[in-house]
PAGU-357872 format. One line per 3 residues: their letters; for each residue z, y, x negated of C-alpha. Coordinates in nm, 2 decimals. Layout:
A) Z:Y:X ~ ...
//
This chain:
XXX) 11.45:11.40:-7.31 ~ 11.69:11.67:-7.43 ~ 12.02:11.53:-7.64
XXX) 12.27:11.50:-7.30 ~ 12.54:11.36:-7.53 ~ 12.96:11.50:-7.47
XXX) 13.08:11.76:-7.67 ~ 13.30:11.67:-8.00 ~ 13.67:11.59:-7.86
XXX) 13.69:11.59:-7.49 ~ 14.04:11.44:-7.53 ~ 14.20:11.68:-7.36
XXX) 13.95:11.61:-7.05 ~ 14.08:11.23:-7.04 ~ 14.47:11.40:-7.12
XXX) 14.41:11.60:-6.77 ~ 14.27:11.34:-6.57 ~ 14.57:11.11:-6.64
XXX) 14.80:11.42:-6.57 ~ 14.65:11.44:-6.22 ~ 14.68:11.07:-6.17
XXX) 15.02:11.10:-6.28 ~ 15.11:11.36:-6.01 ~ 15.05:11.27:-5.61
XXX) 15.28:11.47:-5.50 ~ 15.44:11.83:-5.61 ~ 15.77:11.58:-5.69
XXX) 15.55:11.39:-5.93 ~ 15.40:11.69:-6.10 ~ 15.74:11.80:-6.18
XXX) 15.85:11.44:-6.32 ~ 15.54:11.42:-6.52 ~ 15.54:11.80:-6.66
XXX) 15.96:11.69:-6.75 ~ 15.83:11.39:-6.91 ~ 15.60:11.55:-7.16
XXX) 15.87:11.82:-7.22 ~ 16.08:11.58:-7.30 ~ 15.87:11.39:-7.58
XXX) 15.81:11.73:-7.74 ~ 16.19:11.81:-7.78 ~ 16.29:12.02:-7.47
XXX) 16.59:11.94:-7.30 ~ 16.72:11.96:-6.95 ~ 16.91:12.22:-6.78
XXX) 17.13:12.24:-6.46 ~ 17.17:12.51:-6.26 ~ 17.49:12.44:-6.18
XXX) 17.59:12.41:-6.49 ~ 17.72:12.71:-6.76 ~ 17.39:12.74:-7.04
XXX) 17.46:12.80:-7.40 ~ 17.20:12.87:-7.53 ~ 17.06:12.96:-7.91
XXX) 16.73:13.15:-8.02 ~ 16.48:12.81:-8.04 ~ 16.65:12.65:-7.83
XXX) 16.40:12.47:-7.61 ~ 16.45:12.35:-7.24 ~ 16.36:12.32:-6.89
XXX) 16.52:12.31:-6.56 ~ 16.41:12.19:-6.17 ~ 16.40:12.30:-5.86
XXX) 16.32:12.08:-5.61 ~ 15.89:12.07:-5.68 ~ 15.93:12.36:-5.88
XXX) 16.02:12.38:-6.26 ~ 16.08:12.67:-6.55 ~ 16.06:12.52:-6.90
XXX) 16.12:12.79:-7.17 ~ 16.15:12.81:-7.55 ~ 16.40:13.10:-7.66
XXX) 16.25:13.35:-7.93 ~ 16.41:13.44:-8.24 ~ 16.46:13.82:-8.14
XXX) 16.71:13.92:-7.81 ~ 16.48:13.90:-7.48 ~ 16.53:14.32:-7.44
XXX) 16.36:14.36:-7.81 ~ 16.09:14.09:-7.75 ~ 16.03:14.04:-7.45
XXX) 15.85:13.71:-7.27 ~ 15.52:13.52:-7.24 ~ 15.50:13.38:-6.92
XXX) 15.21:13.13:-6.78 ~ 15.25:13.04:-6.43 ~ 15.09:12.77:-6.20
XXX) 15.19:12.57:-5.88 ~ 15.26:12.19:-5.82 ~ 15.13:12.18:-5.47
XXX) 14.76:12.13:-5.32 ~ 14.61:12.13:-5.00 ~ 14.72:11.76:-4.82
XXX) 14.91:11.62:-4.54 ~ 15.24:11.64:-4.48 ~ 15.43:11.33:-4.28
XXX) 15.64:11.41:-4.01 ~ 16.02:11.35:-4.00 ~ 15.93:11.12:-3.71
XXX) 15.63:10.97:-3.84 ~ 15.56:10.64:-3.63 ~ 15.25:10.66:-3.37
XXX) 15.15:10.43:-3.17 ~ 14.81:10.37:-2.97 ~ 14.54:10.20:-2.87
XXX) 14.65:9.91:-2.99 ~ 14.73:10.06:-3.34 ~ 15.01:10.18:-3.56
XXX) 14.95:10.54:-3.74 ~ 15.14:10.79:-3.91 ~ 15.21:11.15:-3.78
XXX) 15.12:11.40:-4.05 ~ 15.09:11.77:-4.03 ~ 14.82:11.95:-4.19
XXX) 14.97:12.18:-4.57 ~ 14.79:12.42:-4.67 ~ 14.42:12.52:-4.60
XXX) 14.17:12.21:-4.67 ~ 13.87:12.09:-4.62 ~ 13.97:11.84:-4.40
XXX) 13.65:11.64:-4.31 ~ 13.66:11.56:-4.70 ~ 13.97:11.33:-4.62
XXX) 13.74:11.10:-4.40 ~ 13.70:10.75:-4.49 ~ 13.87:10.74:-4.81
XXX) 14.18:10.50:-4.93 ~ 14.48:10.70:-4.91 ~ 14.83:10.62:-4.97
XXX) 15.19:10.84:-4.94 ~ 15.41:10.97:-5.23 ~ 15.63:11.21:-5.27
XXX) 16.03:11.22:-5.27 ~ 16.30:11.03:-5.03 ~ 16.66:11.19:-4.99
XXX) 16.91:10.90:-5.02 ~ 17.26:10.82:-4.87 ~ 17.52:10.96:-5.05
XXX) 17.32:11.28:-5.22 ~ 17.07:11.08:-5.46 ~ 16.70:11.07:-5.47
XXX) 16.44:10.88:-5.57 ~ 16.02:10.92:-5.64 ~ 15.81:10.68:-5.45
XXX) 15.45:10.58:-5.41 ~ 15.30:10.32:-5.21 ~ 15.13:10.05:-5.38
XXX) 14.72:10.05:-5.25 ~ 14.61:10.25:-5.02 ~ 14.75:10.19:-4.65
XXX) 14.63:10.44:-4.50 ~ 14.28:10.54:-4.42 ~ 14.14:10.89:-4.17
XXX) 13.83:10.69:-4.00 ~ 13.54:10.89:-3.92 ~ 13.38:10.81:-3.57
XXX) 13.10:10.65:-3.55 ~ 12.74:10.84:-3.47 ~ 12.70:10.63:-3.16
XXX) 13.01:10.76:-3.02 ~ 12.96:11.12:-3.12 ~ 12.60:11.25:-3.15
XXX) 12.69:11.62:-3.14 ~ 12.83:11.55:-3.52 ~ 12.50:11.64:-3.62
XXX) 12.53:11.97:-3.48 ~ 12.88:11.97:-3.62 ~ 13.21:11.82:-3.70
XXX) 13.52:11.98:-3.54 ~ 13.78:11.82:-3.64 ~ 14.11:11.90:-3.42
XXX) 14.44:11.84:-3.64 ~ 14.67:11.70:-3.41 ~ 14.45:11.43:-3.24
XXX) 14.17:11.35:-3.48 ~ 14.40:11.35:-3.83 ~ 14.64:11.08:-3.81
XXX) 14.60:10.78:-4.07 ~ 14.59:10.44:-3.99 ~ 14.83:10.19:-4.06
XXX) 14.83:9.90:-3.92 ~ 14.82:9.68:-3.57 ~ 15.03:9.74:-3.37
XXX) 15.19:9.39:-3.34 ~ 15.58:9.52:-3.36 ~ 15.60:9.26:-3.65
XXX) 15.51:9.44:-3.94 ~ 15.70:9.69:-4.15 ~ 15.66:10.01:-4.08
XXX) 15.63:10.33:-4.34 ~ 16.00:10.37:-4.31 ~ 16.08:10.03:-4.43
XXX) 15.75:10.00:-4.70 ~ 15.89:10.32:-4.81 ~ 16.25:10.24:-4.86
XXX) 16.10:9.93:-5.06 ~ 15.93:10.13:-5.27 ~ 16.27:10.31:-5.35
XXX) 16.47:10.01:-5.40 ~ 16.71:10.08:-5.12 ~ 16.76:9.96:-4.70
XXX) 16.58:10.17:-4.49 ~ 16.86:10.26:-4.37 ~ 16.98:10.42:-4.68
XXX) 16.68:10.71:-4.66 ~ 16.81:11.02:-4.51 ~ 16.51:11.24:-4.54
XXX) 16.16:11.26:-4.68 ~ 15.94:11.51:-4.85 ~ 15.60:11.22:-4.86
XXX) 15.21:11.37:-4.86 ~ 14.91:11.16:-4.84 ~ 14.71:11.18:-5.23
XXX) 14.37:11.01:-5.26 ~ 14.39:10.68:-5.43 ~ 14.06:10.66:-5.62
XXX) 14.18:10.78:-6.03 ~ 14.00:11.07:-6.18 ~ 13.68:11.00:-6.31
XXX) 13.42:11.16:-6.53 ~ 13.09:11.23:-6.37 ~ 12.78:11.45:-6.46
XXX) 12.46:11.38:-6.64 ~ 12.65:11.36:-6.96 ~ 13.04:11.25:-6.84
XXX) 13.16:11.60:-6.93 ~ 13.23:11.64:-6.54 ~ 13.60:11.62:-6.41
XXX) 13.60:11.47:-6.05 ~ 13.99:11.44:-5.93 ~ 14.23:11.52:-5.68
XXX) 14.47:11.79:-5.68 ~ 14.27:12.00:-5.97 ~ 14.42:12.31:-5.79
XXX) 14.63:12.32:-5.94 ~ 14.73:12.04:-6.18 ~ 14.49:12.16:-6.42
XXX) 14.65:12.50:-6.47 ~ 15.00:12.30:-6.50 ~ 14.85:12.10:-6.74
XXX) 14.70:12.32:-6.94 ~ 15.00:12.53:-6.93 ~ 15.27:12.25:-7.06
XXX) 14.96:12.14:-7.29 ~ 15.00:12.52:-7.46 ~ 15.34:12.59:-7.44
XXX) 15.39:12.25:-7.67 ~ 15.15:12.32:-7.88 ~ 15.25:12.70:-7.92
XXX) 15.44:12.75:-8.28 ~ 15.83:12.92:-8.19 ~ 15.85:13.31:-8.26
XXX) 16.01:13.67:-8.20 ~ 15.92:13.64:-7.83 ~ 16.08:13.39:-7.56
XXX) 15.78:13.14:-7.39 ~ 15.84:13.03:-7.05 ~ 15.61:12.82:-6.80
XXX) 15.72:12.82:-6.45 ~ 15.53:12.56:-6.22 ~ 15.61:12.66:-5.86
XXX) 15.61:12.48:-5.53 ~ 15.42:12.57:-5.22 ~ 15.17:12.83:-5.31
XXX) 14.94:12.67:-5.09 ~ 15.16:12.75:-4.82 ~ 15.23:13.12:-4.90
XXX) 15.48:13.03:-5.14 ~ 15.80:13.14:-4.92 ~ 16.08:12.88:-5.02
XXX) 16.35:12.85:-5.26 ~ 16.13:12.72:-5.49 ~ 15.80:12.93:-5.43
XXX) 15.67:13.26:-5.62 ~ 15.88:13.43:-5.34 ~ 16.21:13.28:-5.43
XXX) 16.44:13.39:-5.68 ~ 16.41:13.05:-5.92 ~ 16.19:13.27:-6.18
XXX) 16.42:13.55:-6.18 ~ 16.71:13.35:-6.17 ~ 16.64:13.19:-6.52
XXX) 16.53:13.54:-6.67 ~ 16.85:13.67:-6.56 ~ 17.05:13.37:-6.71
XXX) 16.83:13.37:-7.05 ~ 16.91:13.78:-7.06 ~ 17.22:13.79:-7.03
XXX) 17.26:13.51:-7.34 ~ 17.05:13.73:-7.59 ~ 17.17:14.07:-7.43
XXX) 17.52:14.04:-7.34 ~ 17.68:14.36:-7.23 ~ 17.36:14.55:-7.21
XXX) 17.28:14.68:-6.84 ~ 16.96:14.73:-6.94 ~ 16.85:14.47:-7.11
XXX) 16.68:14.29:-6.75 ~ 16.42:14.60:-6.71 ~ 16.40:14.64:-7.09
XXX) 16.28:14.26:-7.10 ~ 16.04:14.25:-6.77 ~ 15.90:14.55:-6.95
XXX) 15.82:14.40:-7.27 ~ 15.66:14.09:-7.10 ~ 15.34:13.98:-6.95
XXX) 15.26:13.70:-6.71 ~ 14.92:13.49:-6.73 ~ 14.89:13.36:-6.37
XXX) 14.68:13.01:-6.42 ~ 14.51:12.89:-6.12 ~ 14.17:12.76:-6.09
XXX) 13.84:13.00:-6.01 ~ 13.57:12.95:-5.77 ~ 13.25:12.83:-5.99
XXX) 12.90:12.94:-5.88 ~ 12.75:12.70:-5.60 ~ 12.47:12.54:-5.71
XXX) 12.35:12.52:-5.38 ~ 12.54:12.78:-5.20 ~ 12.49:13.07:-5.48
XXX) 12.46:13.31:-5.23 ~ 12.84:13.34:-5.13 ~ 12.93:13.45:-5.50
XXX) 12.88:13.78:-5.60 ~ 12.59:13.78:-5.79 ~ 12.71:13.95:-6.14
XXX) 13.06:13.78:-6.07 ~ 12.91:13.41:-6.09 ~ 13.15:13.17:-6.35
XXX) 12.99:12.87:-6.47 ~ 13.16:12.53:-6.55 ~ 13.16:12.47:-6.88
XXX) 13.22:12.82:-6.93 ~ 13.54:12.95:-7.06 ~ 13.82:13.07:-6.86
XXX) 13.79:13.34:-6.58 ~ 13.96:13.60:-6.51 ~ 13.99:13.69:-6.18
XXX) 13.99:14.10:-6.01 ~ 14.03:14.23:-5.67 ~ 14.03:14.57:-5.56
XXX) 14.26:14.49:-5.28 ~ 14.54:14.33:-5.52 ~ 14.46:13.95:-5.34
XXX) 14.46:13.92:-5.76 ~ 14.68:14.09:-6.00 ~ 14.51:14.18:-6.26
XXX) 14.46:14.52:-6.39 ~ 14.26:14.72:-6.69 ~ 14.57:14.68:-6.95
XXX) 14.63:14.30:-6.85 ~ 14.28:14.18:-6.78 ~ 14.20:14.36:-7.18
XXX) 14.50:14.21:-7.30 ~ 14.40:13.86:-7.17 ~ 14.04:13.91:-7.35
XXX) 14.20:14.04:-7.66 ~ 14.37:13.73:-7.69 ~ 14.07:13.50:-7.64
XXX) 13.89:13.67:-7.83 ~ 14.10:13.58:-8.10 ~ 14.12:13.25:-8.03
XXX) 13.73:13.23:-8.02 ~ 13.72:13.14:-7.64 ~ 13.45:13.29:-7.42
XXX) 13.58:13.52:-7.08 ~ 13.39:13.53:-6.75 ~ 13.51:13.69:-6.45
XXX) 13.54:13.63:-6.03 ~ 13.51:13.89:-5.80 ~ 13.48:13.83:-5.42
XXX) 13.20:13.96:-5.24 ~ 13.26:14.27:-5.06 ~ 13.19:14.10:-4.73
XXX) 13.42:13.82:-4.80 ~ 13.75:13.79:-4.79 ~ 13.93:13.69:-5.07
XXX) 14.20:13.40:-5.19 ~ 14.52:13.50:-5.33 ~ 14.74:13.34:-5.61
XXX) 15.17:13.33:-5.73 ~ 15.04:13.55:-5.98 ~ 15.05:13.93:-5.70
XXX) 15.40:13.76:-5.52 ~ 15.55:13.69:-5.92 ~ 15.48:14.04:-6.05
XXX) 15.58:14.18:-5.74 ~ 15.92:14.05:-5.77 ~ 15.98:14.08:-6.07
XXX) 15.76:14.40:-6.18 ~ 15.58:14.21:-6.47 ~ 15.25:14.31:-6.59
XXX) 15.02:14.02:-6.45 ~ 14.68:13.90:-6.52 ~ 14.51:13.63:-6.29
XXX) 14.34:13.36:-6.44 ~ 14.14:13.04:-6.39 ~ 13.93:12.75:-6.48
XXX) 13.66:12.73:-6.29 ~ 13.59:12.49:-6.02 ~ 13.37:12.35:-5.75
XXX) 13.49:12.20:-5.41 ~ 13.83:12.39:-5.41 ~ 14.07:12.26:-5.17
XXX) 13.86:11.94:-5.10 ~ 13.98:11.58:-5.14 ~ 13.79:11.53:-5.46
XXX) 13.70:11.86:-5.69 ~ 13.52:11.94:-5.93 ~ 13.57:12.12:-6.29
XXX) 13.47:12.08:-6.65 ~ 13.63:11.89:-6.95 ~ 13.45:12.12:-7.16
XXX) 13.67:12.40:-7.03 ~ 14.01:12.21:-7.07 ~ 14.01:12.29:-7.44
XXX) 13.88:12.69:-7.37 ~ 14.18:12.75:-7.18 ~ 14.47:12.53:-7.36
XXX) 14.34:12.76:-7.64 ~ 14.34:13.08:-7.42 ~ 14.73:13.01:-7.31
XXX) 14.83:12.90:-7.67 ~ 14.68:13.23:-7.78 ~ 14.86:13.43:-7.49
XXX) 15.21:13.23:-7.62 ~ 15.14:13.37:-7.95 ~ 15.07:13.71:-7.91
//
């Protein structure tokens, strides 16, 4: 039987999969990427505060689920320029409802609202719970997650549903609602288990941002445990690969940022998506520390820099081989993918998809590359929205992946370290 054993130092694998159990929620991801910031020296920023700021200097700031953590070069921004690596916080889940208390049939559920596009049916029968953040009386806020797993999306069963085997359709706003409870008008509701979970009276939460997350913790799984099976992998591995490289990246001329946005899955049009100004706004503040009195020193930077937008890639199906197109086929295990479309659903180009390979090519880490099948339509990314605002010279890249936007994904351990390296190398140029 051939040698199945893991590779030399999947550490990195075990680092991610406590990352994504880390980060239920987009708030979470943000709390966790500000944690490990914060062990490797970087400080935090207000925005409403004035920023003095000195070449090294290393910090980050937050935007609601979004954040921008940056390490300041040792030449101006205009002479420079930046390396930027961008991901999102957010993945496909369910949203609760302002008013989330159902009742029927005898039961207590809670009203959620489909985010993003998800398999859905891979929610079924599986131990869910809510986190996220709860707005507070008087302007605070607080992180909560509910102990267990509360809630559960039963599946009906055969008897009562033959035509499943034909197929399941699953409509949103009768069929998705969790569980809770009996309804016995005795036990606490989500409101008050929530406002436990925050320390505070019920009364004393104002608002919510909560989402449902999967319960079970990442796990490793293949014939030889290299396999990553976890939640939220699109995109928590991309943020933590990115935080992971930007640590581990040594200082120099240029200025390093990572920006982590919110709500890519939902076309990224907020304050703190790729179409807001939360990006822009920090480049502008760090420019006009290193450039002051220079005009030009904005478009002199933006055209000195280059943005590596991380999200995952779309692995070959084992099964299903036949929706990839068949020279475009990335493998797990494989190296990071970079990812082209001639219709600009990716933003990659000749100059940044060469740079991108110069750079791991340095770093001795193998390239593949996605491209959609003419016939099929294609997924799009922050990386198109970013350079469009901004006018930065963008390449879109990945780890690959199987099950994207299901309840549990897929991806490699083996590829953790590929593109850590990759980013670190990008950081470096």
């Amino acid at each position: 039987m051939p040698d199945l054993s893991p590779g030399d130092d999947l550490s990195l694998g075990d680092d991610l999969r406590a990352f994504v159990d880390a980060s239920p929620s987009p708030s979470h991801a943000v709390a966790e990427l500000a944690r490990r910031l914060t062990a490797a020296g970087f400080t935090e920023l207000a925005e409403a505060d004035a920023w003095s700021l000195s070449p090294g200097a290393a910090h980050f700031v937050v935007r609601s689920g979004s954040l921008v953590a940056f390490r300041l070069g040792s030449a101006p921004l205009a002479e420079a320029g930046m390396r930027i690596v961008g991901a999102h916080t957010d993945s496909p889940t369910f949203k609760v409802r302002p008013r989330s208390d159902v009742r029927q049939a005898g039961y207590r559920l809670v009203g959620v609202e489909p985010y993003g596009g998800g398999l859905w049916h891979t929610w079924l029968d599986r131990e869910l719970t809510v986190a996220g953040r709860v707005a507070l009386r008087g302007g605070g806020t607080a992180l909560v997650r509910l102990d267990g797993a509360p809630l559960r999306l039963p599946s009906l069963a055969i008897h009562l549903d033959r035509g499943v085997r034909e197929g399941l359709t699953l409509d949103p706003q009768r069929h998705l609602v969790p569980v809770w409870s009996r309804d016995l008008d005795t036990e606490p509701g989500l409101t008050e288990a929530v406002a436990a979970a925050a320390g505070v009276a019920a009364g004393d939460v104002v608002g919510h941002d909560l989402v449902l997350a999967d319960t079970q913790p990442a796990g490793s799984t293949g014939a030889d445990g290299t396999w990553i099976a976890a939640p939220r992998l699109d995109n928590l591995g991309s943020c933590h690969a990115g935080v992971t490289a930007l640590v581990a990246a040594a200082p120099g001329a240029r200025t390093q940022v990572l920006v982590a946005n919110d709500h890519e899955e939902v076309g990224s049009g907020s304050m703190s998506g790729a179409r807001g100004s939360f990006l822009e706004d920090v480049v502008g503040r760090l420019v006009a520390v290193t450039d002051p009195g220079d005009p030009q020193a904005r478009a002199r930077t933006i055209a000195r820099s280059r943005l590596v937008s991380s999200d995952m890639a779309h692995a070959v199906h084992p099964t299903r081989y036949d929706r990839h197109e068949p020279a475009h086929a990335p493998q797990l295990g494989g190296g990071p993918v970079v990812k082209v479309n001639a219709n600009q659903a990716y933003a990659t180009d000749a100059v940044s998809g060469g740079w991108f390979a110069e750079r791991c090519a340095e770093a001795g880490v193998p390239v593949q590359f996605f491209v959609s099948r003419a016939d099929l339509p294609c997924g799009s990314t922050i990386g198109p929205l970013t350079a469009t605002r901004l006018g930065l010279a963008t390449v879109d890249v990945g780890a690959p992946m199987l099950a994207m936007h299901s309840c549990r994904e897929l991806a490699s351990a083996l590829d953790v370290p590929l593109v850590v390296a990759a980013l670190t190398a990008c950081y470096s140029d």
